[in-house]
N, C-alpha and C positions, 0 to 999 in steps of 0.2 A: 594571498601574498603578492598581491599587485605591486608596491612596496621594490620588492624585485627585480621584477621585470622593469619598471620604472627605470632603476639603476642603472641593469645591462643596458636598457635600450639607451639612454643616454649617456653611459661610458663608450658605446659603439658609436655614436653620434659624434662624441668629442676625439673621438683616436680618428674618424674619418675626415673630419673637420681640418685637425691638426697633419694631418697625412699630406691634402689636398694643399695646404696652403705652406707648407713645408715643402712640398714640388712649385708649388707657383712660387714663392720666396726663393728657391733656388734656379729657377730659371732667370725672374727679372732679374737676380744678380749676377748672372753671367752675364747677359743682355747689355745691362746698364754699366757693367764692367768696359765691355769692350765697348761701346759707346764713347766713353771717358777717354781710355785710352786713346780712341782714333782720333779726338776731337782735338785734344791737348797733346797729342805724340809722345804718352809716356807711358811707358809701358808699368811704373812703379806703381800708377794711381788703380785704386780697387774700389769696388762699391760695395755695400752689405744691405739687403733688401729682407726684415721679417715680418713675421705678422703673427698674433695669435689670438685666440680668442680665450676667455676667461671666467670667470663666475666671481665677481665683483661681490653681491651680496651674500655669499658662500662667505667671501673672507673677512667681511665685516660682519658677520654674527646675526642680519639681521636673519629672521626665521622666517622661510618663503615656504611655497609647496613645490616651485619649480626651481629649488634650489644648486639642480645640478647642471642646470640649462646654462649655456654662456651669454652674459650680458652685457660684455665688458668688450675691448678689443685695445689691443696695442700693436702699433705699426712702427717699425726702426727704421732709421734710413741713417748710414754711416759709411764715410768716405775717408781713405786713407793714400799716404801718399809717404814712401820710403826713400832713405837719401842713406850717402856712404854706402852705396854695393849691398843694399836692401838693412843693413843692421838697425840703423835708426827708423823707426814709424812713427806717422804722427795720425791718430785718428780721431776727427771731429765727424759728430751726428746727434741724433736726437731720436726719441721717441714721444712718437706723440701718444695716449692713453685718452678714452671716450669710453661714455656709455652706449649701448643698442639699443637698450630697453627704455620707457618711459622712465624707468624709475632710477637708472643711472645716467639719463643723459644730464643731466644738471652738474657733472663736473666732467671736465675739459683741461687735460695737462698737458702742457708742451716741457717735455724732460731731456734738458742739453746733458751732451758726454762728450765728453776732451780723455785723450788719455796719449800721450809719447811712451813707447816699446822700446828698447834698448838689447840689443842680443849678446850678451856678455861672453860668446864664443861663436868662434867661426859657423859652426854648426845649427847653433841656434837652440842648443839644446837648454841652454840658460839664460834667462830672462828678467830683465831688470823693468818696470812697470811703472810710472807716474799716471795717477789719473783726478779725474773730478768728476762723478755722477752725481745724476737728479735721478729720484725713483718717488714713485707713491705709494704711501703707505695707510692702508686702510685699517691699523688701529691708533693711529694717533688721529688719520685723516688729515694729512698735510703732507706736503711735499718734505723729502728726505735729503737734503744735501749730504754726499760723502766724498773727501777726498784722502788720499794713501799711496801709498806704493807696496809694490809686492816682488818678489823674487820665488823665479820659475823653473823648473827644469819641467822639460818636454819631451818624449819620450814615443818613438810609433811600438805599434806590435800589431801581430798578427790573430796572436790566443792569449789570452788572460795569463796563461802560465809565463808567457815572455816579458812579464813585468819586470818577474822575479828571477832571471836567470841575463845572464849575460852572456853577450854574442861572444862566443870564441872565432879569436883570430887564428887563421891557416900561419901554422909552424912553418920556417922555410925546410927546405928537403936537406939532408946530411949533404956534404959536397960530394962522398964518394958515391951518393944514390943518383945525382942529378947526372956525374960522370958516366956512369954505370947505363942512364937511361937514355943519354945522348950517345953513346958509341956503342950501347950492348954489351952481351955477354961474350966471349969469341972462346971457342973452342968446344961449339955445340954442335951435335948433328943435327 
């Protein structure tokens, strides 16, 4: 059952891969972040730095023996810059997409993305979305144009369960309790 082992060892190989470069992608973006900012004095502008690696002939069907191995690699680079007291974003970038291997280096895609954010509440919790991507797509094999818009709500939590529950607001005090806690009780031993 070599077959197996196979698997594990390269499912380990790719969550270590993706770990590694998931820390270095988060580092250069803080880096390149503040970079930006000192350079140009704005504190609005942000930079977004990934990488990942992939299995290209995995998703094209063709039938390899090293089919779980990455051979593929995409690298993003996207730069964003907000106006109006952060509501409106404007983020333009690109990824670029290559082979590693012999047998995918022969396609080379450079994939532009525009997209303007719009925060339809103070808060930001609702989100209004214009975009334009390029993506590749390995069963037509051609590059993908899409463009759309979307409408967002955003939400933090802590546990799965505070999806679904709503934050209660502290009740104000009865005015005779708040009397009551600023002068005391009187006529106590």
């Amino acid at each position: 059952n070599n077959n197996s082992g196979a698997f594990a060892s390269a499912a380990f190989e790719g969550i270590v891969v993706s770990s590694i470069s998931g820390f270095l992608s988060s580092v250069l973006t803080n880096q390149f972040t503040k970079l930006f900012q000192n350079i140009f004095k704005d504190k609005s502008l942000k930079v977004d730095l990934s990488a990942s690696l992939y299995s290209g002939t995995n998703l094209s069907g063709v039938s390899n023996s090293q089919v779980l191995l990455p051979d593929r690699t995409n690298i993003g680079f996207n730069v964003s810059k907000s106006y109006l007291d952060e509501r409106l974003t404007f983020i333009v970038g690109s990824a670029i997409d290559f082979g590693i291997t012999a047998t995918q280096t022969s396609t080379f895609q450079f994939l532009p993305d525009v997209s303007a954010e719009y925060k339809l509440t103070p808060d930001g919790k609702f989100r209004l979305t214009f975009f334009y991507r390029n993506s590749w797509s390995y069963i037509v094999q051609n590059n993908l144009q899409r463009t759309g818009s979307s409408l967002s709500y955003r939400r933090e939590f802590d546990r799965l369960g505070d999806i679904f529950r709503r934050k209660r607001k502290e009740k104000p005090a009865r005015a005779a309790d708040r009397t009551e806690a600023v002068l005391g009780k009187e006529g106590e031993d």
